[in-house]
Backbone as CSV, one residue per row, in Angstrom:
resi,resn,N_x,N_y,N_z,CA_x,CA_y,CA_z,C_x,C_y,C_z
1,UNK,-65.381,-49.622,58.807,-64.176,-49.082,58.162,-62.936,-49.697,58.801
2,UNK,-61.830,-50.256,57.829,-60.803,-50.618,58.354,-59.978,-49.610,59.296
3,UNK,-59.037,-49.963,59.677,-57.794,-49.552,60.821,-57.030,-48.312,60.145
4,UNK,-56.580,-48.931,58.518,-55.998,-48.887,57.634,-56.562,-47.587,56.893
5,UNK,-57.785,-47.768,56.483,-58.710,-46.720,55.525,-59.081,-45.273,56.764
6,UNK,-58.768,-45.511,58.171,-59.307,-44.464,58.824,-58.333,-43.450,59.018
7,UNK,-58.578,-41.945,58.707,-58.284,-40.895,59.133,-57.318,-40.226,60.160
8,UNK,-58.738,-40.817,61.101,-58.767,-39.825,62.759,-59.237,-38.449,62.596
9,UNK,-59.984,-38.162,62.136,-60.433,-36.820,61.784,-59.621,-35.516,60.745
10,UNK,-58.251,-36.147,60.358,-57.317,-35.383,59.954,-57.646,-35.671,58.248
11,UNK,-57.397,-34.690,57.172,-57.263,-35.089,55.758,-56.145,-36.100,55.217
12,UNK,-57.001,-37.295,54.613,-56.220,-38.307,54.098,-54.489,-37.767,54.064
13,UNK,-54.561,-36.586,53.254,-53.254,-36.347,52.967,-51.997,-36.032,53.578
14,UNK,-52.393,-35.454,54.676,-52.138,-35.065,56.048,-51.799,-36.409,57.066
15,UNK,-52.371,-37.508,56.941,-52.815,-38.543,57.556,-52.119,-39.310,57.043
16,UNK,-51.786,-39.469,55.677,-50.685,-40.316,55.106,-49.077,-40.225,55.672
17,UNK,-49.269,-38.130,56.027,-47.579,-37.981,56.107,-47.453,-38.496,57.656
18,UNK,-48.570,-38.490,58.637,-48.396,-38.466,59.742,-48.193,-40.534,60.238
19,UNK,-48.818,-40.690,59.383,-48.701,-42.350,59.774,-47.374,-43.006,58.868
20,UNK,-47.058,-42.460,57.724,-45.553,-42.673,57.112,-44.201,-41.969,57.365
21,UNK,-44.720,-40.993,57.266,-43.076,-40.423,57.153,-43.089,-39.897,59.108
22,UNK,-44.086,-39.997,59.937,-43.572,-39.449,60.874,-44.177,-40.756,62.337
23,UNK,-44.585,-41.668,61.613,-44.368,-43.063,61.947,-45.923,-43.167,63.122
24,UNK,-47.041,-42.706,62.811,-48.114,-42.490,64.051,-49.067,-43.787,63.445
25,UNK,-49.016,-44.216,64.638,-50.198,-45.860,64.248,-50.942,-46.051,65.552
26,UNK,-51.826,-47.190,65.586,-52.195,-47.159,66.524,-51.737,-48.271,67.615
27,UNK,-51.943,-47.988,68.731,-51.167,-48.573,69.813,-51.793,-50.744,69.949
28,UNK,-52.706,-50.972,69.388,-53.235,-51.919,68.830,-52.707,-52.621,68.316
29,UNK,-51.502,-52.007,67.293,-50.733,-52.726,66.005,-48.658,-52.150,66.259
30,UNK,-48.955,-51.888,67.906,-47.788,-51.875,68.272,-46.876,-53.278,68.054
31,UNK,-45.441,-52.857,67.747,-44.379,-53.893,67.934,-44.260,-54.535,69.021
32,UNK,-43.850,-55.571,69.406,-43.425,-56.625,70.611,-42.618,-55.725,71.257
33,UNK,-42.056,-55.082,70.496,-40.722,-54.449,71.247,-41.044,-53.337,71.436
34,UNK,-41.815,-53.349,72.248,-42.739,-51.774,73.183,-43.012,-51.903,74.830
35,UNK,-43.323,-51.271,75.274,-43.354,-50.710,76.862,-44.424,-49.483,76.880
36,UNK,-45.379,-49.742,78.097,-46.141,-48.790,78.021,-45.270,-47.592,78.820
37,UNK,-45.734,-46.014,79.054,-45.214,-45.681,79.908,-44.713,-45.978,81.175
38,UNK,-45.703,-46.575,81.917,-45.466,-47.154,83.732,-44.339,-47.685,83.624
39,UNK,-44.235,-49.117,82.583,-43.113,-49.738,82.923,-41.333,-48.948,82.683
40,UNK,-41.601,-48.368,81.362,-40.499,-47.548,80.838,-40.258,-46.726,82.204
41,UNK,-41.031,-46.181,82.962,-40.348,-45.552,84.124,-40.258,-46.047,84.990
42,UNK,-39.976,-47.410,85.079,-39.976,-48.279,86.440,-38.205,-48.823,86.150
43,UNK,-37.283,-48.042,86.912,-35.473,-48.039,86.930,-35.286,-49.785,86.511
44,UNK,-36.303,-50.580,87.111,-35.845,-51.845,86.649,-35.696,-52.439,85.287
45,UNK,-37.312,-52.278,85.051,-37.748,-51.905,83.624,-37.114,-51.216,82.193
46,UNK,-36.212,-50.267,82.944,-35.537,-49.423,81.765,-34.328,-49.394,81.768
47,UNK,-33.328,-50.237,82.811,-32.442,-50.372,82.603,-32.186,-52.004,82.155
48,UNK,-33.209,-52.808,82.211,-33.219,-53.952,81.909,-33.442,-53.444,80.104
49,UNK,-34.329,-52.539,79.409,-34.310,-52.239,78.333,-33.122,-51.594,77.826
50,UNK,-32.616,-50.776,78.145,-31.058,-49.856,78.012,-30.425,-51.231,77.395
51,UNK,-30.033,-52.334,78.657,-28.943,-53.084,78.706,-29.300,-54.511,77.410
52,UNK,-30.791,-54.283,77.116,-31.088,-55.089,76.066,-30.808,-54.270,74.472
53,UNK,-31.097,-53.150,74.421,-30.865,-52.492,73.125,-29.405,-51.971,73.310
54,UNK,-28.581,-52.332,74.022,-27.278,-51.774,73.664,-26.461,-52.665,72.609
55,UNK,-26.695,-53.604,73.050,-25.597,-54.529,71.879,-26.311,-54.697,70.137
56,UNK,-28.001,-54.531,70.695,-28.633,-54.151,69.129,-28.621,-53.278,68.204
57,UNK,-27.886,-51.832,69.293,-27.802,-50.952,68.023,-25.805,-51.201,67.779
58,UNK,-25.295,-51.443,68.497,-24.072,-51.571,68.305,-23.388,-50.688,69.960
59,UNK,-23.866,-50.133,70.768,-24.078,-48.925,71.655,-22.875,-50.004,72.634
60,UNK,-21.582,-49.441,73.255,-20.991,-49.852,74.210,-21.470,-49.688,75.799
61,UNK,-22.559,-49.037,75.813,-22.357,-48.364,77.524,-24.279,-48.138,77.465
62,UNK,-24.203,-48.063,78.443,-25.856,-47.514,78.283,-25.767,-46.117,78.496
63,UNK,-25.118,-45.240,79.104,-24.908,-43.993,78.502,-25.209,-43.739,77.119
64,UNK,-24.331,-44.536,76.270,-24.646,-44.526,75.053,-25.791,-44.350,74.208
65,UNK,-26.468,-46.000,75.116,-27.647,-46.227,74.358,-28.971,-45.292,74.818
66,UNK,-28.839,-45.152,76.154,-30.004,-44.169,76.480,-29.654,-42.653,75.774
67,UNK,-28.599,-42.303,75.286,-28.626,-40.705,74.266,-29.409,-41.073,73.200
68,UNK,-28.780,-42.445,72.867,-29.629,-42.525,71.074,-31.034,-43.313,70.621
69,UNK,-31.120,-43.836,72.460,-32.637,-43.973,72.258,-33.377,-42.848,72.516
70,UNK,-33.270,-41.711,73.125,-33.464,-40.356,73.455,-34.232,-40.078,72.255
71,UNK,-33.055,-39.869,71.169,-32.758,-39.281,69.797,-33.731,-39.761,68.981
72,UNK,-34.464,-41.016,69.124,-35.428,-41.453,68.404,-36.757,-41.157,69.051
73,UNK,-36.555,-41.328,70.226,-38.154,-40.606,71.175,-38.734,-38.836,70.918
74,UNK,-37.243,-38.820,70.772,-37.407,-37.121,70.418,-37.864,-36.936,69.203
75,UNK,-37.271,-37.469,68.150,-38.524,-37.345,67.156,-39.930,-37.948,66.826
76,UNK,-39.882,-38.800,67.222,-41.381,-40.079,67.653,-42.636,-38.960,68.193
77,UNK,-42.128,-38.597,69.408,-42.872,-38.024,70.336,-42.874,-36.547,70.217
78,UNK,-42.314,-35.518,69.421,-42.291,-34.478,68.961,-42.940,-34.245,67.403
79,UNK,-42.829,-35.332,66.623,-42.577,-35.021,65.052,-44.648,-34.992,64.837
80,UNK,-45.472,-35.957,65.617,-46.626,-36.187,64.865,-47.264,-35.004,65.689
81,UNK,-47.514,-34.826,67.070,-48.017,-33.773,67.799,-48.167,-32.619,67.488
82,UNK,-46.587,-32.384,66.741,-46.354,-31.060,66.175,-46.903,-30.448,64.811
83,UNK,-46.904,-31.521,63.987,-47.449,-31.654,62.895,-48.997,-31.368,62.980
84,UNK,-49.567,-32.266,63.550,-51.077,-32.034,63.997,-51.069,-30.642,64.301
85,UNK,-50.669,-29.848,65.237,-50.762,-28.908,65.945,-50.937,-27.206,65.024
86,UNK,-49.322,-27.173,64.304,-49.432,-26.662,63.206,-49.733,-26.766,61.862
87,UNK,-49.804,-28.278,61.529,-50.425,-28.354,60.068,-51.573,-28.018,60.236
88,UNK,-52.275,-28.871,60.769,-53.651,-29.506,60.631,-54.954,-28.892,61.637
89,UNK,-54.138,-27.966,62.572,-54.526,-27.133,63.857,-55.224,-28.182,64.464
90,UNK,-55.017,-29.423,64.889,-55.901,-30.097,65.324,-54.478,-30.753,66.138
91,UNK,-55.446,-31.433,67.330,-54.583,-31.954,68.721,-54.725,-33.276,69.053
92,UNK,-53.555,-34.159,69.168,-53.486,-35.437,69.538,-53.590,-35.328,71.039
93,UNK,-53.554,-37.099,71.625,-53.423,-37.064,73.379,-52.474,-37.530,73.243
94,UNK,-51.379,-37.080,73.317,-49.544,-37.589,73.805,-49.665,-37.526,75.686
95,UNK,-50.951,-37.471,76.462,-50.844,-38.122,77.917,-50.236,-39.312,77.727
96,UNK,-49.498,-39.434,79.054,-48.517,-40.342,79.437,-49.281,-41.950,78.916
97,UNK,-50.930,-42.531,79.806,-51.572,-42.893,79.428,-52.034,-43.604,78.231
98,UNK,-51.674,-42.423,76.985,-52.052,-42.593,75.959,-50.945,-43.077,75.050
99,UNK,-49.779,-43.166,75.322,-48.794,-43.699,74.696,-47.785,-45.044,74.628
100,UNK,-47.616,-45.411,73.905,-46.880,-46.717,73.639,-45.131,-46.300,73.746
101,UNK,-44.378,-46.996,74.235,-42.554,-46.634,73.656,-41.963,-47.730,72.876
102,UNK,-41.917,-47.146,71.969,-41.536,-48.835,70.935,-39.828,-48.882,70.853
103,UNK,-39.087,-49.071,70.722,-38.163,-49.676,70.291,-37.625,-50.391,69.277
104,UNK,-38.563,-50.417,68.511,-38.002,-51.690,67.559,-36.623,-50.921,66.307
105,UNK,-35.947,-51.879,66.200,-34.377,-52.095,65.456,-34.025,-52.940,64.647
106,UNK,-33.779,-52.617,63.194,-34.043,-53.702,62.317,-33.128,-53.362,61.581
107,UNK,-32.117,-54.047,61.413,-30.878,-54.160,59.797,-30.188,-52.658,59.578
108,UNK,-29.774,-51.976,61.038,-28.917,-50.756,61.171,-29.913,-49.960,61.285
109,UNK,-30.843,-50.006,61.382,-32.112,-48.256,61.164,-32.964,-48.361,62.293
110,UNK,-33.629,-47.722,62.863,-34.628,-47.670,64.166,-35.880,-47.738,62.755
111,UNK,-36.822,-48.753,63.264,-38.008,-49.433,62.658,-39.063,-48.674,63.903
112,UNK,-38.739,-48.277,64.704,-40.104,-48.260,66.026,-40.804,-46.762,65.349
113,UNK,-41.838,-46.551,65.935,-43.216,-46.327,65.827,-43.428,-45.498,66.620
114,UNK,-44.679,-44.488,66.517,-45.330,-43.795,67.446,-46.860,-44.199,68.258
115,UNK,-46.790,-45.332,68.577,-48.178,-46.146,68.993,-48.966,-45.227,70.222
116,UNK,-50.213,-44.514,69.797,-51.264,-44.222,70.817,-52.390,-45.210,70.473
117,UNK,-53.125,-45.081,71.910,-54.110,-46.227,71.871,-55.240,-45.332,71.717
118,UNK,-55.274,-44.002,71.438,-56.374,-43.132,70.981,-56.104,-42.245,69.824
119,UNK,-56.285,-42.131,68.337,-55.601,-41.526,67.773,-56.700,-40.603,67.302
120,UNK,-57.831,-40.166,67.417,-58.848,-39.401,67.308,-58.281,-38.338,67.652
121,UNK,-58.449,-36.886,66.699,-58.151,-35.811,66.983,-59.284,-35.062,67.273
122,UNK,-58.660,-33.521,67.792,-59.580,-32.567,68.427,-59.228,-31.407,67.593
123,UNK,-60.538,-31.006,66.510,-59.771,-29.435,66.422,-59.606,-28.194,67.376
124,UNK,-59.233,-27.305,66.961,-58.508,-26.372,67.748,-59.704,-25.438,67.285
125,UNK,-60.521,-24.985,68.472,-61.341,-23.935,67.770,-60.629,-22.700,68.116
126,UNK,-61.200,-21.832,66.850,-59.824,-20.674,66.691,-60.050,-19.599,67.898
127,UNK,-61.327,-19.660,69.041,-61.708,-18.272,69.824,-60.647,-19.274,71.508
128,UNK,-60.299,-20.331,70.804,-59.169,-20.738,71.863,-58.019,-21.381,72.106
129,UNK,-57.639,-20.966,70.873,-56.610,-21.971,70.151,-54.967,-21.474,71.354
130,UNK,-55.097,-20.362,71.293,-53.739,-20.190,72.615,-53.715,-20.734,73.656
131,UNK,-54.648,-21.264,74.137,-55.072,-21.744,75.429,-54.788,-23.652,75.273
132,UNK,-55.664,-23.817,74.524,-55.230,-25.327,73.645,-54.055,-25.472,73.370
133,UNK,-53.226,-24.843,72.884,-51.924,-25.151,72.343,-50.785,-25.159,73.781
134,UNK,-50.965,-24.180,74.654,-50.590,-24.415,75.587,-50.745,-25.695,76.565
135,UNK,-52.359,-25.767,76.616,-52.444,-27.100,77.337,-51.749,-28.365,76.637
136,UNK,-51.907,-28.396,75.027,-51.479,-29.324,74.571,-49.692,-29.720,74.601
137,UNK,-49.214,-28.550,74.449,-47.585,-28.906,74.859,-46.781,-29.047,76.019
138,UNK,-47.542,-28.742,76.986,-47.589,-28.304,78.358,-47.859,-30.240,78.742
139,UNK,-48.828,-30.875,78.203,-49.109,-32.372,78.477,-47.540,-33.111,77.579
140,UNK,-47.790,-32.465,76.414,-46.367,-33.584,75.620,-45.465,-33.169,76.349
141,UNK,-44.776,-31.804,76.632,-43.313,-31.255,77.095,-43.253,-32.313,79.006
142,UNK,-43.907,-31.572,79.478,-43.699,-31.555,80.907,-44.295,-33.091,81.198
143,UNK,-45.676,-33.159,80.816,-45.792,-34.777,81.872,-45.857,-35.785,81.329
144,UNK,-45.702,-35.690,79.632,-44.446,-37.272,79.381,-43.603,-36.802,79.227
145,UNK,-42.732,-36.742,78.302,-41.372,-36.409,77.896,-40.582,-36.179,79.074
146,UNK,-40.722,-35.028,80.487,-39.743,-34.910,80.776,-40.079,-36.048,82.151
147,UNK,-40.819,-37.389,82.682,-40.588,-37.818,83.748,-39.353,-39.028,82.857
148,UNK,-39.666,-39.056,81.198,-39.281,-40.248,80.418,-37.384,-40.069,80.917
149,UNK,-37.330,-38.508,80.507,-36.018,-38.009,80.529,-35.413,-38.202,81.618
150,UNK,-36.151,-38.362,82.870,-35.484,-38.190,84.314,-34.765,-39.636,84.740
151,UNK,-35.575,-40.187,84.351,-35.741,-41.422,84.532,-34.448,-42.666,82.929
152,UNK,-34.526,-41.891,82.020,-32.998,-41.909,80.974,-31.424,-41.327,81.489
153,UNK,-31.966,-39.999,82.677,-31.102,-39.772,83.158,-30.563,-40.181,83.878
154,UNK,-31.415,-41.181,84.848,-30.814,-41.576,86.379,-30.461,-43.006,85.845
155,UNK,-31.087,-43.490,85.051,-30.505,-45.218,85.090,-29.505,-44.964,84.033
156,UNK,-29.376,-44.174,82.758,-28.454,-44.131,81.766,-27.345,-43.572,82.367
157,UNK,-27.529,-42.452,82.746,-26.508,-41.732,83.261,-26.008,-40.582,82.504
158,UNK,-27.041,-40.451,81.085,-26.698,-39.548,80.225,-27.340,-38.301,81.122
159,UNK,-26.090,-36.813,80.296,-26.634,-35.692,80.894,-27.781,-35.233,80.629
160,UNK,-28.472,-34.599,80.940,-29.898,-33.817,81.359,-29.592,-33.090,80.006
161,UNK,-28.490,-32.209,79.674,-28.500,-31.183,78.469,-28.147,-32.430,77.056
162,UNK,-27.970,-33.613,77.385,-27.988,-34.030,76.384,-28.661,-34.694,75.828
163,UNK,-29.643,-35.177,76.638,-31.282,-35.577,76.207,-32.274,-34.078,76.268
164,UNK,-32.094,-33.355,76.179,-32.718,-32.038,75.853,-32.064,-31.488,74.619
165,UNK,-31.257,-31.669,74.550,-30.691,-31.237,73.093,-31.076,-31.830,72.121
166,UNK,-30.901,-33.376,72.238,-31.346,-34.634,71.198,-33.018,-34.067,71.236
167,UNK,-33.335,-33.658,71.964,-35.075,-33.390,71.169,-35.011,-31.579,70.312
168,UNK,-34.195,-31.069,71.336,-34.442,-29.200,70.434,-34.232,-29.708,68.783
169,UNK,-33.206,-30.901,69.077,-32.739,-30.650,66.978,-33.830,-31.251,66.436
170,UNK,-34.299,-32.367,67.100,-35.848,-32.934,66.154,-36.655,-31.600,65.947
171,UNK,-37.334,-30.598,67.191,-37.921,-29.813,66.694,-37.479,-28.766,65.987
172,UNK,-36.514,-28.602,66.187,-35.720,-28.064,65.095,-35.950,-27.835,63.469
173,UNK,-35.508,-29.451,63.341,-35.408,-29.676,61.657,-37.000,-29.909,61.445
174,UNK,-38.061,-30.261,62.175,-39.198,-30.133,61.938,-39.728,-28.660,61.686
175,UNK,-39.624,-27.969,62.283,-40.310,-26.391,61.827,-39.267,-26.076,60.511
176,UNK,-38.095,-26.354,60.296,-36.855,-25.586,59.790,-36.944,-26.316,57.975
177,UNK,-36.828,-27.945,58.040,-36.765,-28.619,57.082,-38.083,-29.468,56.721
178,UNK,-38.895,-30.410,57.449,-39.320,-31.052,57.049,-41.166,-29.962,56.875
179,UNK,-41.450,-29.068,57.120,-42.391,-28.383,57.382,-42.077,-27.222,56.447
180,UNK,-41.720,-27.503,55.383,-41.182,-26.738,54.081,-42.479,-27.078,53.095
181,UNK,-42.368,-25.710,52.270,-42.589,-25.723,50.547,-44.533,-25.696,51.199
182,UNK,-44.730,-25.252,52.153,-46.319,-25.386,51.989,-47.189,-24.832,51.511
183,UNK,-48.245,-24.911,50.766,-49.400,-24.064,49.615,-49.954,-23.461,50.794
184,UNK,-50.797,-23.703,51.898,-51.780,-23.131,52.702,-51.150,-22.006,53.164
185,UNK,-51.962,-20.755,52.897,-51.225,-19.594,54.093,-51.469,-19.551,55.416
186,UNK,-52.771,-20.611,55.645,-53.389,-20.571,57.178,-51.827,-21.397,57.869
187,UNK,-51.457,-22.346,57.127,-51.235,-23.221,57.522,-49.464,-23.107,57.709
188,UNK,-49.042,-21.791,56.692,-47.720,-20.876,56.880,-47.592,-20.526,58.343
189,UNK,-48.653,-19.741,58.191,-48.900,-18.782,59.355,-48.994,-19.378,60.834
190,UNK,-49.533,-20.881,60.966,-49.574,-20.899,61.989,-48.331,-22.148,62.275
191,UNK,-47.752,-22.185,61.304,-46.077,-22.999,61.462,-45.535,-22.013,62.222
192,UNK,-45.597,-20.926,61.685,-44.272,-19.766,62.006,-44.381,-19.439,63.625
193,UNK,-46.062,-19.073,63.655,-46.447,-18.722,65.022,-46.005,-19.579,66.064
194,UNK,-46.388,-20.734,65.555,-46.181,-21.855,66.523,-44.773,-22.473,66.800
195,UNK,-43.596,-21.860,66.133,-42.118,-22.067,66.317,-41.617,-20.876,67.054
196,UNK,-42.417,-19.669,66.840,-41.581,-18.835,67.769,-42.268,-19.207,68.857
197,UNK,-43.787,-19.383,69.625,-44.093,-19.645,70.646,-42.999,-20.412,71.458
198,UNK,-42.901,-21.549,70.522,-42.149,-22.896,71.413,-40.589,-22.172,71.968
199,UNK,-39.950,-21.585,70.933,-38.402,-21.008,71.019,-38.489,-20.049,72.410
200,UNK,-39.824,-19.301,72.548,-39.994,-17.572,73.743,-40.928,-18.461,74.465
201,UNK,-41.059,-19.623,74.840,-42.094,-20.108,75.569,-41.675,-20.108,77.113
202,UNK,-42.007,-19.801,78.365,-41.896,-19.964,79.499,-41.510,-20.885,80.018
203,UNK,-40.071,-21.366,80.825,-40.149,-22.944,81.209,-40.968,-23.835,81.748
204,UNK,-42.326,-23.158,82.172,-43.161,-23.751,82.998,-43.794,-24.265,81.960
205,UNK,-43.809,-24.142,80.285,-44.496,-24.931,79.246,-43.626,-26.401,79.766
206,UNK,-42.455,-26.276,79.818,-41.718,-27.797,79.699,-41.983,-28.470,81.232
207,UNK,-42.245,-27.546,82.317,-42.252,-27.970,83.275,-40.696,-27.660,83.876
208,UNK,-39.846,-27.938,83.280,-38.305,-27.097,84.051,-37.807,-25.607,84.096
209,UNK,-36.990,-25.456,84.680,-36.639,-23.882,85.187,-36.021,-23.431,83.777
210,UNK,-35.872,-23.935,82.470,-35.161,-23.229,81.712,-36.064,-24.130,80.116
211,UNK,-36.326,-23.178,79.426,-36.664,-23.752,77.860,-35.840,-24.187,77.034
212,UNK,-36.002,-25.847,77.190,-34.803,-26.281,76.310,-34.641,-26.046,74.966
213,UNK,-35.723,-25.387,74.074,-35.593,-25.290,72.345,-34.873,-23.593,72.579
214,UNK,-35.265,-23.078,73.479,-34.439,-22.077,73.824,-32.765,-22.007,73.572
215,UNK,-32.710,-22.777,74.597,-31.064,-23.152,75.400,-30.526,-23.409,74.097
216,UNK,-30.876,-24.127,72.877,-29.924,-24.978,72.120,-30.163,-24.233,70.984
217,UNK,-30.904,-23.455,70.877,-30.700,-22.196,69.503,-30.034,-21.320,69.519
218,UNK,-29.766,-21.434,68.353,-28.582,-20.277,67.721,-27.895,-19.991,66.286
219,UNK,-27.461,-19.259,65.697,-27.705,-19.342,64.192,-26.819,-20.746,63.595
220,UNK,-26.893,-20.613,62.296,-26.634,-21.626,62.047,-25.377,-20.881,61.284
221,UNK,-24.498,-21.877,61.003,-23.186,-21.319,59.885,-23.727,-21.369,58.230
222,UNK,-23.154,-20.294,57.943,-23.454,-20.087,56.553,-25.226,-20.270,56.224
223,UNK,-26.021,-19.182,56.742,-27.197,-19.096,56.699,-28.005,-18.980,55.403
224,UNK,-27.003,-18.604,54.500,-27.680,-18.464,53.166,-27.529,-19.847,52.550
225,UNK,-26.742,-20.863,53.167,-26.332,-22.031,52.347,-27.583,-23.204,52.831
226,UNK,-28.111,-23.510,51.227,-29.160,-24.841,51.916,-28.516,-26.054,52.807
227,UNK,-27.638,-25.824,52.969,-26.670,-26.962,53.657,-25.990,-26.498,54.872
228,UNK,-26.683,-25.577,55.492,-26.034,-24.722,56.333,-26.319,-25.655,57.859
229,UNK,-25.357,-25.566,58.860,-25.387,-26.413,59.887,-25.564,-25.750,61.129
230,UNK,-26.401,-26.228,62.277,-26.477,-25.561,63.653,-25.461,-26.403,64.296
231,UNK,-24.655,-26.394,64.641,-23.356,-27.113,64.886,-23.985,-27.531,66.807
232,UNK,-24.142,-28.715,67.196,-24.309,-29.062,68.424,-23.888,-28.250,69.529
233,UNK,-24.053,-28.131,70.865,-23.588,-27.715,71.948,-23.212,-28.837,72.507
234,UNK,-23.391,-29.804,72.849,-23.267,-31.353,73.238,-23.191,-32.678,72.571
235,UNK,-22.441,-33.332,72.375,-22.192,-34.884,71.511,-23.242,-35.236,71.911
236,UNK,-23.967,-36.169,71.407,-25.029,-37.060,70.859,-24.228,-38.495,71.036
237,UNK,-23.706,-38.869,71.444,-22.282,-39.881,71.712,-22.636,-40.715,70.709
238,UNK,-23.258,-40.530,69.542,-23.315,-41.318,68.399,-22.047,-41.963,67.848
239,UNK,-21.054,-41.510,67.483,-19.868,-42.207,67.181,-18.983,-43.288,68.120
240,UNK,-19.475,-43.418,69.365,-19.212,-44.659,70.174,-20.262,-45.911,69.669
241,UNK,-21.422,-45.474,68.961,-21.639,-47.141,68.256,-21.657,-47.035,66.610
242,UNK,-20.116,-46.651,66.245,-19.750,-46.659,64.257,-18.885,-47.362,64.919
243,UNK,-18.644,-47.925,63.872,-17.212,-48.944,63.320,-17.433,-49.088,61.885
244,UNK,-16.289,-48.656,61.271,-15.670,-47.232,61.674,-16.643,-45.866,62.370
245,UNK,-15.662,-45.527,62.833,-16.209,-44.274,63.326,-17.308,-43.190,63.106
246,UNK,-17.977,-42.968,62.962,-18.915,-41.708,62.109,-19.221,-40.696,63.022
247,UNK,-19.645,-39.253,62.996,-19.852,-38.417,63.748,-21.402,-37.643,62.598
248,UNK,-22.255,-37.566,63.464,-23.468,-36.297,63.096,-22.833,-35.464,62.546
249,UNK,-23.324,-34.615,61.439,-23.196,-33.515,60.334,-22.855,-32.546,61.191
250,UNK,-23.774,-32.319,62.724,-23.756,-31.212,63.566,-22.733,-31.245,64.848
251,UNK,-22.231,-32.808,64.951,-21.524,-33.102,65.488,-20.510,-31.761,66.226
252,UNK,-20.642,-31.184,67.371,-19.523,-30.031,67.871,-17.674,-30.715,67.419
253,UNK,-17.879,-32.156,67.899,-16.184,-32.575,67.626,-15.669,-32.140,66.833
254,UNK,-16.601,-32.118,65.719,-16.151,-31.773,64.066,-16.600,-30.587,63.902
255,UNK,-16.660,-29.574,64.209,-16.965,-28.176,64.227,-15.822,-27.328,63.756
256,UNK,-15.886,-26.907,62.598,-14.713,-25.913,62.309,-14.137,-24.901,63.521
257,UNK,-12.886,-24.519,63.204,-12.669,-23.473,64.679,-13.261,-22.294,64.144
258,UNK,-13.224,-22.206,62.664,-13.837,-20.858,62.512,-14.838,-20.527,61.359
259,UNK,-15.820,-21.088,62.223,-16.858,-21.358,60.954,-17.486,-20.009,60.222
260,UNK,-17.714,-20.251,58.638,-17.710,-19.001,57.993,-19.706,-18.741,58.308
């Protein structure tokens, strides 16, 4: 069986959204413009990358560029895990190990990828599925994601709350928007479950003293409106690489003083 025609144990259909719209391939058919973990956390390594993708996305500073490469890891590395987790009740390996960091940037849009070099899933049997789900976010939150962050923090120089924020809104609009309109009730039910877990979860799920999907929730303005906005706590310093200028929808700069 081709590369192409395989699964991973998940339903074709399921498997389509997870390798298209939420970018999961295998680490095999990674871009040039990737880094395994080790190197991505080696200060040389990642500030030699910072200082190469800054002038590609348009980014003045590596401050810059390490927020809005953040911003794409945060959904990369949040969007398929999660999906698996609550769609499909079944569990990827997002170990450090097991992951690719792509980068790639093509004609204004981030082109990069979610490359594991194991994409075989595990279902979740249901007499232990709390226990699993814990271990499983407990591996994505705490021992990749946050050594990736420490290490964005110290060579970028971006703040700690602002590469924690750039991921709460990915998971965010994932439980909120893109995890909409679903037929399954199993599959309702264990969206919902599995968003309040993450929101009341213990910091010791993330590995830090405080839960960042926590920290950065809060209602949104005009709650009845499909267009309704969670207005940032922190810039995303996205508008230091527009010309002209542009600011995020959620952007705080642009935050009404008195939002209805």
């Amino acid at each position: 069986m081709s590369e192409a025609s395989r699964t991973h144990g998940f339903d074709p259909s399921h498997w389509h959204y997870l390798a298209g719209t939420l970018r999961l391939k295998s680490a095999e058919r990674a871009d040039s413009r990737s880094l395994n973990v080790a190197d991505f956390l080696d200060p040389r390594r990642c500030r030699e990358l910072l200082d190469h993708l800054g002038p590609v996305i348009g980014s003045p500073e590596r401050r810059t560029t390490a927020s809005l490469l953040s911003k794409r890891l945060g959904f990369l590395l949040t969007g398929a895990p999660l999906y698996a987790l609550s769609i499909c009740d079944r569990r990827l390996d997002l170990s450090a190990s097991n992951c690719v960091i792509e980068y790639a940037y093509d004609d204004g849009v981030w082109t990069s990828s979610l490359p594991l070099w194991t994409l075989e899933s595990e279902a979740l049997a249901a007499s232990r599925r709390h226990s699993a789900r814990r271990e499983t976010l407990h591996v994505l939150f705490a021992q990749t994601i946050v050594p990736l962050w420490q290490r964005l923090r110290e060579v970028g120089g971006v703040p700690e709350r602002i590469l924690w924020e750039n991921l709460a809104v990915r998971v965010y609009s994932l439980y909120e928007r893109r995890l909409t309109g679903l037929a399954c009730t199993h599959a309702i039910q264990r969206r919902d479950e599995d968003y309040r877990f993450l929101l009341a979860a213990d910091p010791s799920l993330f590995g830090l003293d405080f839960n960042p999907l926590a920290r950065f929730f809060h209602a949104r303005t005009r709650p009845e409106d499909n267009d309704s906005v969670r207005f940032r706590r922190t810039c995303c310093l996205y508008f230091k690489a527009t010309c002209p200028r542009e600011y995020c929808q959620a952007c705080p700069l642009i935050k009404p003083r008195n939002p209805a």
